[in-house]
N, CA, C and O atoms as a GROMACS GRO file, in nm:
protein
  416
    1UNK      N    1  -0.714   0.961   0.126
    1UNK     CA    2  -0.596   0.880   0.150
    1UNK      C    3  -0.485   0.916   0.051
    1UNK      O    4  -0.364   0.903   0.070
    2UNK      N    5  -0.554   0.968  -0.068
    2UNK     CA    6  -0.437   0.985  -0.169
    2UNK      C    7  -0.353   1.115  -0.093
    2UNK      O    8  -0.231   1.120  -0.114
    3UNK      N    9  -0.399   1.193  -0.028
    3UNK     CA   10  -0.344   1.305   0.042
    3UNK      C   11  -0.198   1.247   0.143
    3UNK      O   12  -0.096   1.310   0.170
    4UNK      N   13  -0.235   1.118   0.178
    4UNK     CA   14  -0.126   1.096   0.287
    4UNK      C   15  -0.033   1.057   0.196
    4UNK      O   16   0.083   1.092   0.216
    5UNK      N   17  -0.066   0.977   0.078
    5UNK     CA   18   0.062   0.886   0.012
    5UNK      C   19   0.133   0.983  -0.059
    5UNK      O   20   0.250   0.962  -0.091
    6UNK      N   21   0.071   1.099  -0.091
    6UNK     CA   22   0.152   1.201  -0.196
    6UNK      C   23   0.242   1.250  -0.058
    6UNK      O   24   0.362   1.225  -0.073
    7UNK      N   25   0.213   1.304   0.053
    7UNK     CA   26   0.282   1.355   0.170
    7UNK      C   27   0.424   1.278   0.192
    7UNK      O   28   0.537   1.317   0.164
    8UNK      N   29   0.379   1.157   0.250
    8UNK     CA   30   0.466   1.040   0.237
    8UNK      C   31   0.569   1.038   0.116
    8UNK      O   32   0.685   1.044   0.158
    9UNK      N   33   0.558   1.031  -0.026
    9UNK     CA   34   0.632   1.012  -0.090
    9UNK      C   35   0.690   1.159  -0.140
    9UNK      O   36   0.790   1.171  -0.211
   10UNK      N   37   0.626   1.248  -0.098
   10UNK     CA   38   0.717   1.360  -0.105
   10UNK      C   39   0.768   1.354   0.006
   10UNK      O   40   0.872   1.411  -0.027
   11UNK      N   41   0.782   1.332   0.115
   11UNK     CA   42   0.870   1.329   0.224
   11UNK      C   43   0.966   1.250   0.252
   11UNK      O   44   1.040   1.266   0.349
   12UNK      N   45   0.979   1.108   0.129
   12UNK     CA   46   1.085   1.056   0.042
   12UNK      C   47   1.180   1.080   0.034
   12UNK      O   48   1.289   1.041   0.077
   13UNK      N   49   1.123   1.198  -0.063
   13UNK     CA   50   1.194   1.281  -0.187
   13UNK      C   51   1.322   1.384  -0.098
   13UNK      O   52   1.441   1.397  -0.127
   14UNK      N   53   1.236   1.456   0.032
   14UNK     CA   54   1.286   1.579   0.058
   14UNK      C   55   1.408   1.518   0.177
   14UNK      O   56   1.512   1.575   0.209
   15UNK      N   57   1.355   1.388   0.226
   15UNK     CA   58   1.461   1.324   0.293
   15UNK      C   59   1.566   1.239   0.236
   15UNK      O   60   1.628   1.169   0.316
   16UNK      N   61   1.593   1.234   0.128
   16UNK     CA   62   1.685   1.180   0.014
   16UNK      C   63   1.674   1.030  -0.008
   16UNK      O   64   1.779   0.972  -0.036
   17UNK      N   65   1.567   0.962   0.000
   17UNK     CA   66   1.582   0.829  -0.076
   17UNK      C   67   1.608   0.844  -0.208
   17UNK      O   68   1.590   0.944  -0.279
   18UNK      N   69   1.656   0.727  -0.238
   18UNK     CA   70   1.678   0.700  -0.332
   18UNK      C   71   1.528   0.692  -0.456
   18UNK      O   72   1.412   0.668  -0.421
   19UNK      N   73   1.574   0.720  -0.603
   19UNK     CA   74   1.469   0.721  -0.710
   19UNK      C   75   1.414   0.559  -0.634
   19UNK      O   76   1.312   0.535  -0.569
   20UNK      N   77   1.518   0.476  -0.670
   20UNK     CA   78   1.461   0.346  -0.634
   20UNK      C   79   1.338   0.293  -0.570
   20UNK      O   80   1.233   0.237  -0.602
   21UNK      N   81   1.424   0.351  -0.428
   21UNK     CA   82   1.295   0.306  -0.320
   21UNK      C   83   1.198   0.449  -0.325
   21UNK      O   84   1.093   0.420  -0.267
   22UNK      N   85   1.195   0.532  -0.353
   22UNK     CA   86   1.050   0.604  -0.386
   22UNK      C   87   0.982   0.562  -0.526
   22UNK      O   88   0.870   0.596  -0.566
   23UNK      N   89   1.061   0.494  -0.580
   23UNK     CA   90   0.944   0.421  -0.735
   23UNK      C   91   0.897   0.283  -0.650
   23UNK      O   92   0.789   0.241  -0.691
   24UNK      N   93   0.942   0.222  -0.565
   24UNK     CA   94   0.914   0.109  -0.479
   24UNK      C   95   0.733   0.135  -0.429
   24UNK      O   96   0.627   0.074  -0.445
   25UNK      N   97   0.771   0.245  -0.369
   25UNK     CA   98   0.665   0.269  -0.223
   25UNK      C   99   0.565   0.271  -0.347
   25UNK      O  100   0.469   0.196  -0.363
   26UNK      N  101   0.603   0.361  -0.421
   26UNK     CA  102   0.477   0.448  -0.497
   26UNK      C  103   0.420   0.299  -0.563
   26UNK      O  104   0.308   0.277  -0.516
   27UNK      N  105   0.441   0.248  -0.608
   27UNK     CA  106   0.409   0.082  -0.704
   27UNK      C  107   0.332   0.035  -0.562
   27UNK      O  108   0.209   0.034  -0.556
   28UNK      N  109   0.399   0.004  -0.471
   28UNK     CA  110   0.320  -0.067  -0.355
   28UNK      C  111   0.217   0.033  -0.326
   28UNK      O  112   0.113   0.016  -0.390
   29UNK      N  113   0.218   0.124  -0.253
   29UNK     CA  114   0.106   0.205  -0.255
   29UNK      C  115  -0.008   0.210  -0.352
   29UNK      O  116  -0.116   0.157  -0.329
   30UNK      N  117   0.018   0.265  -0.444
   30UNK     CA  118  -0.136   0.246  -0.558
   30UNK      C  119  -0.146   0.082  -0.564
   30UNK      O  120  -0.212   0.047  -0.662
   31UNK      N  121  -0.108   0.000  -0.504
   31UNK     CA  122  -0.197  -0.102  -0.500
   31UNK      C  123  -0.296  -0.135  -0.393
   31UNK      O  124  -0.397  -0.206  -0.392
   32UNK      N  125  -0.230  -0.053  -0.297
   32UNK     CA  126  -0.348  -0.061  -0.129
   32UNK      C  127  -0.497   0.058  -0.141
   32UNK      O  128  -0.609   0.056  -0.090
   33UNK      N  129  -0.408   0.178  -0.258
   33UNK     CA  130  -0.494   0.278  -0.273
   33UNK      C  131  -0.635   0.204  -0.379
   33UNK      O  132  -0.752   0.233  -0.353
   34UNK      N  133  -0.595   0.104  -0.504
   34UNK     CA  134  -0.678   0.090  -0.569
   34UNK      C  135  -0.757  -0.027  -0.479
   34UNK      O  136  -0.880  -0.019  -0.483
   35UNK      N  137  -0.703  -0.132  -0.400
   35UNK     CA  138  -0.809  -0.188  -0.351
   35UNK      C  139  -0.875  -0.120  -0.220
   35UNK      O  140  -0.969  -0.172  -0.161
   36UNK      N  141  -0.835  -0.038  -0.194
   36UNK     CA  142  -0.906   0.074  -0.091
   36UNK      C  143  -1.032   0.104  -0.173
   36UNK      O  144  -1.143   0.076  -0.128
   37UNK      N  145  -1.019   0.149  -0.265
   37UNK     CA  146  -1.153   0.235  -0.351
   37UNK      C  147  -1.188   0.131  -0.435
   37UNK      O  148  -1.264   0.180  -0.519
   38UNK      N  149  -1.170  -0.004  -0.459
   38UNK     CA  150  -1.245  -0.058  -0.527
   38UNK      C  151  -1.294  -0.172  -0.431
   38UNK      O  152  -1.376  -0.258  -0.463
   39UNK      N  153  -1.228  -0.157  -0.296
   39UNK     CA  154  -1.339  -0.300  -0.194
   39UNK      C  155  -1.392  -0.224  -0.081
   39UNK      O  156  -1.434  -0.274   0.023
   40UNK      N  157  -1.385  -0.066  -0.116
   40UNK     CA  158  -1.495  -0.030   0.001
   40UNK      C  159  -1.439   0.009   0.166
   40UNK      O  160  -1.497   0.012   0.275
   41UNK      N  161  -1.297   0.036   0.121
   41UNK     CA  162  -1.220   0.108   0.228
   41UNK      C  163  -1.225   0.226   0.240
   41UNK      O  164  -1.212   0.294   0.138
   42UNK      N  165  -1.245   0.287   0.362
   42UNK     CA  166  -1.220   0.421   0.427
   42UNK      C  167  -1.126   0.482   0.352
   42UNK      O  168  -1.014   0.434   0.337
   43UNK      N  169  -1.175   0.618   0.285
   43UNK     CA  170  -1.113   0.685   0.209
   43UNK      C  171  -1.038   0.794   0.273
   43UNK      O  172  -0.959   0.868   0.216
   44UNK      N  173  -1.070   0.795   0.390
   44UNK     CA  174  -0.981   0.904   0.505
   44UNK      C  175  -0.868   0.786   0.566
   44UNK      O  176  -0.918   0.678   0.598
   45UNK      N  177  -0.753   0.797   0.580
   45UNK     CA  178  -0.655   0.735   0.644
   45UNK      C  179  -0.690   0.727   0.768
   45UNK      O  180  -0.671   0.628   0.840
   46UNK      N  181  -0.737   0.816   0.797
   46UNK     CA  182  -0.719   0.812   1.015
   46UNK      C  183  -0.825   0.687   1.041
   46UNK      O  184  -0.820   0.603   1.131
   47UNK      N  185  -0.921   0.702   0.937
   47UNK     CA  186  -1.039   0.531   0.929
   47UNK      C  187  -0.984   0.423   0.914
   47UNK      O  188  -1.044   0.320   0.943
   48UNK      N  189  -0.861   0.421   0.868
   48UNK     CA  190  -0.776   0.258   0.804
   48UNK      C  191  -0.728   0.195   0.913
   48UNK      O  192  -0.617   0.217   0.961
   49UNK      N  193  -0.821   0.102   0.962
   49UNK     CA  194  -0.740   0.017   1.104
   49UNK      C  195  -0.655  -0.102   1.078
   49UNK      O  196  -0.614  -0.108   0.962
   50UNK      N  197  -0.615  -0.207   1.164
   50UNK     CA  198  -0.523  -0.283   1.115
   50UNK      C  199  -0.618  -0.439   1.049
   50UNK      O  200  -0.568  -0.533   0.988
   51UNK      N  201  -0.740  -0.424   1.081
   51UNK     CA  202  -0.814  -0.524   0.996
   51UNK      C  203  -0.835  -0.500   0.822
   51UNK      O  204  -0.853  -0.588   0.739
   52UNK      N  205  -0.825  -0.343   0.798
   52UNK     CA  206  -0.871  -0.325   0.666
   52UNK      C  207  -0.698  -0.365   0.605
   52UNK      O  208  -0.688  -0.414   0.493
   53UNK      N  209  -0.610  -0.346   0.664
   53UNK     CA  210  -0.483  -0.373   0.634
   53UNK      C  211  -0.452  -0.507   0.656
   53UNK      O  212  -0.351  -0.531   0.591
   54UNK      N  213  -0.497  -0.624   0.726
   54UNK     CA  214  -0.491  -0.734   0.709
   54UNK      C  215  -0.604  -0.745   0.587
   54UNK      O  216  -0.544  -0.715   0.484
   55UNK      N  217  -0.706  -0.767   0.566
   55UNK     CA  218  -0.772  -0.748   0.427
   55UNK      C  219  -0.723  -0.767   0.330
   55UNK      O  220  -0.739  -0.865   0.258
   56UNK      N  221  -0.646  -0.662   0.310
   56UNK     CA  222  -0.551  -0.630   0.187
   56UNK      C  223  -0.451  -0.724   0.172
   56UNK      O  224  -0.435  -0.787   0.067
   57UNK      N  225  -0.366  -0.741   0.300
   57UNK     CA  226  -0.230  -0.878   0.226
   57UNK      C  227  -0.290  -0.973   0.235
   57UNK      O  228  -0.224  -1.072   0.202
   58UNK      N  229  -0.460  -1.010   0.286
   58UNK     CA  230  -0.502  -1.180   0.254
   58UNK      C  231  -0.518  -1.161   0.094
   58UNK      O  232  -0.464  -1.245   0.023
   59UNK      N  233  -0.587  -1.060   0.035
   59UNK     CA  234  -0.600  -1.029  -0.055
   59UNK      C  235  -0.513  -1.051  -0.176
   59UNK      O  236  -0.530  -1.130  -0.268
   60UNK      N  237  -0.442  -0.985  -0.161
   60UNK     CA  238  -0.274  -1.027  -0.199
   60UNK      C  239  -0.243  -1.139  -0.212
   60UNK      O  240  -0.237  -1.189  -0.324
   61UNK      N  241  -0.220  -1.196  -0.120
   61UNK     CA  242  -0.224  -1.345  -0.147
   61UNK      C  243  -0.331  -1.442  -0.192
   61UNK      O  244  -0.319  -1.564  -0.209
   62UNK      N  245  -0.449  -1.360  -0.208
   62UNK     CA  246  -0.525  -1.462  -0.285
   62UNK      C  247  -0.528  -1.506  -0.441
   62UNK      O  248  -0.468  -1.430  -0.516
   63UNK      N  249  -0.573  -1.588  -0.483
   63UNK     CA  250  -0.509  -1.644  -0.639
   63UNK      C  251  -0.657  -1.532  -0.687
   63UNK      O  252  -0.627  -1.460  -0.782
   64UNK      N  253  -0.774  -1.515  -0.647
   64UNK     CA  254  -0.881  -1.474  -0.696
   64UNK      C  255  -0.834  -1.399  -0.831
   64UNK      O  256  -0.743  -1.317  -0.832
   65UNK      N  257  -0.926  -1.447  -0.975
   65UNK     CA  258  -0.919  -1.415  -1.100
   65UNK      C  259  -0.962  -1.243  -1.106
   65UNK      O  260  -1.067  -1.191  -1.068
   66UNK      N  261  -0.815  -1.167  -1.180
   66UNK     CA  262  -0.786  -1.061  -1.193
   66UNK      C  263  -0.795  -0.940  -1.042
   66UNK      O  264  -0.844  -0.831  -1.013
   67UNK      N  265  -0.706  -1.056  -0.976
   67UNK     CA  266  -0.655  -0.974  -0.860
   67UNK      C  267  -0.537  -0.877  -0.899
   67UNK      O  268  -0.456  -0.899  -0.989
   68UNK      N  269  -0.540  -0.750  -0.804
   68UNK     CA  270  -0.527  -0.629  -0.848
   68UNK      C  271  -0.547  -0.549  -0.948
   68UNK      O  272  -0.465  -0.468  -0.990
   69UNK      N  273  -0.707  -0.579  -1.008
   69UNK     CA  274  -0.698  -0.493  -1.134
   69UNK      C  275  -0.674  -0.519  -1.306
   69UNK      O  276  -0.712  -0.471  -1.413
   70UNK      N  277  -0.560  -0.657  -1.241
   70UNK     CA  278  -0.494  -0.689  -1.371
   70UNK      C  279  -0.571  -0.816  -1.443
   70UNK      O  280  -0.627  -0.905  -1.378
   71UNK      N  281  -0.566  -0.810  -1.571
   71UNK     CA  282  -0.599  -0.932  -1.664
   71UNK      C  283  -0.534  -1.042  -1.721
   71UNK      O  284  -0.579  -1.139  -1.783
   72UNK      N  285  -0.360  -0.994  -1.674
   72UNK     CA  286  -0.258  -1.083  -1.726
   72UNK      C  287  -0.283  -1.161  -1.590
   72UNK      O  288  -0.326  -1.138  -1.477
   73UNK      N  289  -0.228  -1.272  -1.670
   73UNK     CA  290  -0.207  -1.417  -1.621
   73UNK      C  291  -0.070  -1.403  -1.503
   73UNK      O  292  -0.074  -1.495  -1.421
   74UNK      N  293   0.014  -1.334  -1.488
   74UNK     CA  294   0.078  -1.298  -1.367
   74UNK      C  295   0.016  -1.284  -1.278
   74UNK      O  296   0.051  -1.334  -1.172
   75UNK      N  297  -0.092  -1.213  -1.288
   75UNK     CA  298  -0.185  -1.136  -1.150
   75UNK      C  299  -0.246  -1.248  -1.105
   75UNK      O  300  -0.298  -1.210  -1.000
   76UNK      N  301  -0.275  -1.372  -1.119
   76UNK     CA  302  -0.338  -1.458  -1.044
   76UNK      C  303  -0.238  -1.558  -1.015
   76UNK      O  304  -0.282  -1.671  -0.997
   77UNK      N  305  -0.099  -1.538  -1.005
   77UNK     CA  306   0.007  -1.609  -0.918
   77UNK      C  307   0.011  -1.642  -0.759
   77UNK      O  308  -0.089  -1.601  -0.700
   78UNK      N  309   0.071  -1.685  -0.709
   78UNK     CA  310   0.035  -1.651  -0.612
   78UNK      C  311   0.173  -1.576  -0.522
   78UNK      O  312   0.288  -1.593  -0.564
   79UNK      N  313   0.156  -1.524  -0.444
   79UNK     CA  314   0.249  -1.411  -0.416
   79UNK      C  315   0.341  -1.468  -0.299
   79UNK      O  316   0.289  -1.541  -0.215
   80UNK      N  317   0.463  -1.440  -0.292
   80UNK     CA  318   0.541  -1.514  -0.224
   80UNK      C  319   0.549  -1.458  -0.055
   80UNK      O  320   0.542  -1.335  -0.046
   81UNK      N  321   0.559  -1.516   0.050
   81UNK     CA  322   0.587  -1.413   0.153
   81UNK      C  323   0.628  -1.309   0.192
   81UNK      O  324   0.579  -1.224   0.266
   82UNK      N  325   0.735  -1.318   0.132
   82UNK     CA  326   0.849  -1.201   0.167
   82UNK      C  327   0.797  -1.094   0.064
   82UNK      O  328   0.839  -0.983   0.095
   83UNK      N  329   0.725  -1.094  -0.038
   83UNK     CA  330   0.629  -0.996  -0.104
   83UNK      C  331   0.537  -0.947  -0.002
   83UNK      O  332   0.517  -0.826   0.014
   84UNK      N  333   0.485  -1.030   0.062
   84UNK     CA  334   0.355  -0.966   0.152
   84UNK      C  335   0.436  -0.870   0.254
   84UNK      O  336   0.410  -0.758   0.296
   85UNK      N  337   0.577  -0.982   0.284
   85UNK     CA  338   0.621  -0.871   0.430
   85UNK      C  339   0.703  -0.768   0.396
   85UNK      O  340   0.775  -0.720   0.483
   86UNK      N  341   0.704  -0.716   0.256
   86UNK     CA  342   0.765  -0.598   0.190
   86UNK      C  343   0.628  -0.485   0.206
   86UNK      O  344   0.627  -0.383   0.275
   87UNK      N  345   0.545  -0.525   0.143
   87UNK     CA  346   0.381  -0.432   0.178
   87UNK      C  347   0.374  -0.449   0.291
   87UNK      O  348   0.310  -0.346   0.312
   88UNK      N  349   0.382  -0.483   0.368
   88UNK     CA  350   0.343  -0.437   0.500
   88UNK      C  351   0.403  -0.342   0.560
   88UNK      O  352   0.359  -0.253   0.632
   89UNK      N  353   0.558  -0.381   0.508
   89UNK     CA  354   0.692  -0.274   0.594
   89UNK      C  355   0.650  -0.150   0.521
   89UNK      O  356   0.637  -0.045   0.584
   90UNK      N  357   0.626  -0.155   0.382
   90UNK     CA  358   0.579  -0.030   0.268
   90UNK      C  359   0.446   0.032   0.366
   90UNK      O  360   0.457   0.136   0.431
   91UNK      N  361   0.340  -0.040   0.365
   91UNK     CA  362   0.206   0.039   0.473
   91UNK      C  363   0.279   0.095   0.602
   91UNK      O  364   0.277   0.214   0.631
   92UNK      N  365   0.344  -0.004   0.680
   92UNK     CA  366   0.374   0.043   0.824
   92UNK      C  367   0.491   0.228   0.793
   92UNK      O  368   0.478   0.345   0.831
   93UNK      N  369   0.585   0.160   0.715
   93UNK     CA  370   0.628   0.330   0.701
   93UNK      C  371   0.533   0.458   0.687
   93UNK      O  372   0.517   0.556   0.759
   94UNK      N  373   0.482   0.420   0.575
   94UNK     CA  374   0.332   0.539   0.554
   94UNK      C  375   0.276   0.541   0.633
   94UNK      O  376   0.232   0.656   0.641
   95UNK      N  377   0.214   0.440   0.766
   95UNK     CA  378   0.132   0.478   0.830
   95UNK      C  379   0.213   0.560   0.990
   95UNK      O  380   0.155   0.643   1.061
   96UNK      N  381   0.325   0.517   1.008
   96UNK     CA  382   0.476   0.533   1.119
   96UNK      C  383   0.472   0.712   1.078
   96UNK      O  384   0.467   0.800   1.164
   97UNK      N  385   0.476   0.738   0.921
   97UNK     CA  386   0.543   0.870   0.942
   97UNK      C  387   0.397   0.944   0.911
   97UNK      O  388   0.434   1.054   0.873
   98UNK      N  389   0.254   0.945   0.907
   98UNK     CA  390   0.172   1.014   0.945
   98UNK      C  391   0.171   0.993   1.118
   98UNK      O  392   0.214   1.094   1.172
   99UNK      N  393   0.140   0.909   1.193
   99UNK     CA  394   0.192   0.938   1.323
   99UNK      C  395   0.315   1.046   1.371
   99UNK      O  396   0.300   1.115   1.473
  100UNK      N  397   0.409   1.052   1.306
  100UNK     CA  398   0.525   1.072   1.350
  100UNK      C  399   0.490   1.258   1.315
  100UNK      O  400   0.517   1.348   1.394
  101UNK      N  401   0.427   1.275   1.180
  101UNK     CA  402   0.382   1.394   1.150
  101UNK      C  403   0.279   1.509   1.224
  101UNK      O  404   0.276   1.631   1.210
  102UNK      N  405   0.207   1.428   1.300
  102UNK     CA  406   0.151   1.433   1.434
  102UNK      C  407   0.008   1.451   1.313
  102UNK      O  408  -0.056   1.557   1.313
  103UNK      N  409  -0.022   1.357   1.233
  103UNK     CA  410  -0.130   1.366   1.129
  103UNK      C  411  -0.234   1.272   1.189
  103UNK      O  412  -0.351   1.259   1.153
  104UNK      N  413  -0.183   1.221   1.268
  104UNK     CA  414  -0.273   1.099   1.350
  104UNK      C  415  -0.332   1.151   1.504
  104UNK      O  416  -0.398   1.074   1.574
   0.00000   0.00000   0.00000
């Protein structure tokens, strides 16, 4: 999977986003990548269906102690909507332009 997100965010790069929104994706991304490999998700992309991706933003929104990784007391906030429907639009691009790449 790390193969698609490096693709993806070099294909960012070569289509001129901005530093901004390619430091965006990349922050959102290694967070789907680390709970991919630490809850037992398909490590090939073409395996990632839209349940392992619902998974992830219940996840997200759950308060569960040292969600994402983290130990600070931020990480068990709870996450606002429009956070979740930013990761999603962040997954759906990555997953839109491996389709579009004909990688699917």
């Amino acid at each position: 999977m790390w193969s698609l997100v490096n693709g993806f965010l070099l294909d960012c790069k070569v289509t001129g986003k901005s530093n901004a929104t390619i430091q965006y994706y990349t922050e959102k991304l290694a967070k789907f990548l680390w709970y991919a490999e630490n809850y037992g998700l398909p490590q090939k992309a073409i395996d990632i269906t839209h349940e392992h991706i619902r998974q992830f933003l219940a996840y997200v929104r759950s308060t569960e102690l040292g969600r994402r990784g983290s130990k600070s007391a931020g990480a068990n906030r709870p996450i606002s909507p429009i956070t979740i429907k930013r990761l999603y639009a962040c997954l759906r691009a990555t997953f839109n332009w491996a389709v579009t790449e004909g990688l699917y």
